[in-house]
C-alpha positions in Angstrom: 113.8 97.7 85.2 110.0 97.5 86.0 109.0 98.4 89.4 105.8 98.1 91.2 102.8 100.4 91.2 103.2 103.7 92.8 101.1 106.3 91.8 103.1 108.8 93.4 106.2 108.8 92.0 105.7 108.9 88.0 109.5 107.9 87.6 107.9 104.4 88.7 105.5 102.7 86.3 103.8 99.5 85.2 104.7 96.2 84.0 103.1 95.5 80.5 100.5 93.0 81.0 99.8 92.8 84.5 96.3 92.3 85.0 93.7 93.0 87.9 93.4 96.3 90.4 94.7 98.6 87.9 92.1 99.2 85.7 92.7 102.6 83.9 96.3 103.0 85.2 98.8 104.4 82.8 101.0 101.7 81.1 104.5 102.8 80.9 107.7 101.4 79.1 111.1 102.8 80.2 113.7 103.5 77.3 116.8 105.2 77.2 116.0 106.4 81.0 112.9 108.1 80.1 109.0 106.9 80.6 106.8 106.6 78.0 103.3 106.0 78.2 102.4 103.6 75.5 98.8 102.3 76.9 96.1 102.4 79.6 95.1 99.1 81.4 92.0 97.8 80.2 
């Protein structure tokens, strides 16, 4: 259910633990069909 990085859409968010380029970036975790920020990337 994760996708890839598109800052444009915020349906769409990012993988927990990827590493490198999105320094900053929200960190979101999909449940029960909504998205939760739960983190920034260091």
């Amino acid at each position: 259910m994760w996708h890839d990085p598109d800052r444009s859409d915020p349906r769409v968010g990012y993988k927990i633990g990827t590493d490198g380029g999105d320094s900053g970036a929200p960190v979101w975790e999909f449940k029960d069909g909504y998205a939760y920020i739960i983190g920034i990337h260091a």
